[in-house]
C-alpha positions in Angstrom: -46.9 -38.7 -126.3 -45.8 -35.0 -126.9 -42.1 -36.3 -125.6 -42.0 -39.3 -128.0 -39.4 -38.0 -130.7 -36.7 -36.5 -128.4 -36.7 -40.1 -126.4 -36.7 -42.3 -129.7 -33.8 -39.9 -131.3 -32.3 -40.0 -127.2 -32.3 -43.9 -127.7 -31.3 -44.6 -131.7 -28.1 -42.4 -130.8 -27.5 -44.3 -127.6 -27.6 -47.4 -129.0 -26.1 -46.4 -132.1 -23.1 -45.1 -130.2 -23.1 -47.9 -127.9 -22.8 -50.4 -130.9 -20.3 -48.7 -132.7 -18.1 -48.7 -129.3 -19.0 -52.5 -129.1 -17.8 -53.1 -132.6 -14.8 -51.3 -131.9 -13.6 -53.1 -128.5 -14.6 -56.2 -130.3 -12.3 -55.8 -133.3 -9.5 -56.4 -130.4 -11.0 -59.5 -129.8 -11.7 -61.9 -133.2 -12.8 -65.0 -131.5 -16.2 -62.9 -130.1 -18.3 -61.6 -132.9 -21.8 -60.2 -133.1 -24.4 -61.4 -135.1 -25.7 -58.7 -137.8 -28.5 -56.7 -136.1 -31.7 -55.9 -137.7 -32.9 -53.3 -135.4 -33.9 -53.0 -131.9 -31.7 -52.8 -128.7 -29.5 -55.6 -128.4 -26.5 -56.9 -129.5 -26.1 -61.2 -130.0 -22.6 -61.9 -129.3 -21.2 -65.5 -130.4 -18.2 -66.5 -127.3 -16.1 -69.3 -127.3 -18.2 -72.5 -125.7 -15.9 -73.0 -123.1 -18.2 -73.1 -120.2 -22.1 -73.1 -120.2 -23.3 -69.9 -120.9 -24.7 -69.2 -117.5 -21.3 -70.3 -116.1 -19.8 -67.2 -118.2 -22.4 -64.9 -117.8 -21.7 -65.0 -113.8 -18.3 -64.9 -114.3 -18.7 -61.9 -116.0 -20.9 -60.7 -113.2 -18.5 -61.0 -110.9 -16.5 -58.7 -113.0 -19.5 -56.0 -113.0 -20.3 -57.0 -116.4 -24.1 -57.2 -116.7 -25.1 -59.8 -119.9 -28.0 -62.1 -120.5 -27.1 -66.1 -121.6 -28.0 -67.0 -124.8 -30.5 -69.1 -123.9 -32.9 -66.2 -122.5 -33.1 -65.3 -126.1 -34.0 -68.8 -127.6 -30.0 -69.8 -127.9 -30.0 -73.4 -126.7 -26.3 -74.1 -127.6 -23.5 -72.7 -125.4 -21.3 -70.0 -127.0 -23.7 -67.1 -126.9 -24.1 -63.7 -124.9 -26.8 -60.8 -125.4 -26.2 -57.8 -124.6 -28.4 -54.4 -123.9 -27.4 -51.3 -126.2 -29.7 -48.8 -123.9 -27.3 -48.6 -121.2 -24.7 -45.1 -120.6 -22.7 -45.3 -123.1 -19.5 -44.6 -120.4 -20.7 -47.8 -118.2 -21.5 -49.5 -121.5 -17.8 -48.9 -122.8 -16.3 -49.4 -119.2 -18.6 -53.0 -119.8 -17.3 -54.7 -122.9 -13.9 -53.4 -121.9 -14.4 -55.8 -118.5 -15.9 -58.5 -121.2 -12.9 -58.0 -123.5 -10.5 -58.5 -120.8 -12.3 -61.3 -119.6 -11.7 -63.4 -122.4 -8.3 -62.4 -122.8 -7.8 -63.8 -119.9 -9.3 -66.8 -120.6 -7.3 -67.5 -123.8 -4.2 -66.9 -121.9 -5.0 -69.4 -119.5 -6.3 -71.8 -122.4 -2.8 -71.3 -123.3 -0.7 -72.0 -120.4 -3.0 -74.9 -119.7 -1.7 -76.2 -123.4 1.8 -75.7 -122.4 
């Protein structure tokens, strides 16, 4: 218990600096948003419902994008990712910047499809 402090100061700034980097990425990106967090160490995200969530959670996988589907957090609709703050905050930049482009890439092809 001695250790306590240092690790809860080592995790508020991790996850501090991993939301602020999330909120940055995401500014790129105005059809994801995050839900308003009240503490703890994860982030809601609110997608598109263009596929089931678990769809685009494997998807994202396959990207090397680790996320949880809403509905491990009590989401039933589609249209929701959750994602863990605690991570490095390098792999957890070079992550939302592989979620980002993922959904770019999705509204592109949303568009051509339309054309």
């Amino acid at each position: 218990l001695e250790g306590r402090l240092a690790m809860q100061r080592q995790i508020q700034q991790r996850v501090t600096a991993n939301l602020a980097e999330l909120d940055r990425q995401l500014a790129e990106l105005p059809e994801v948003s995050r839900l308003e967090a009240e503490g703890g160490w994860y982030a809601v995200l609110r997608i598109p419902a263009l596929a089931p969530d678990e769809q685009t959670v494997l998807a994202l996988l396959e990207r090397g994008v680790w996320v949880h589907p809403g509905y491990f957090f009590g989401l039933k609709d589609s249209g929701w990712l959750v994602v863990s703050l605690l991570g490095p905050e390098a792999e957890f930049s070079a992550g939302v910047a592989g979620l980002i482009e993922y959904f770019h890439l999705q509204r592109r092809n949303e568009i051509l499809n339309l054309s």
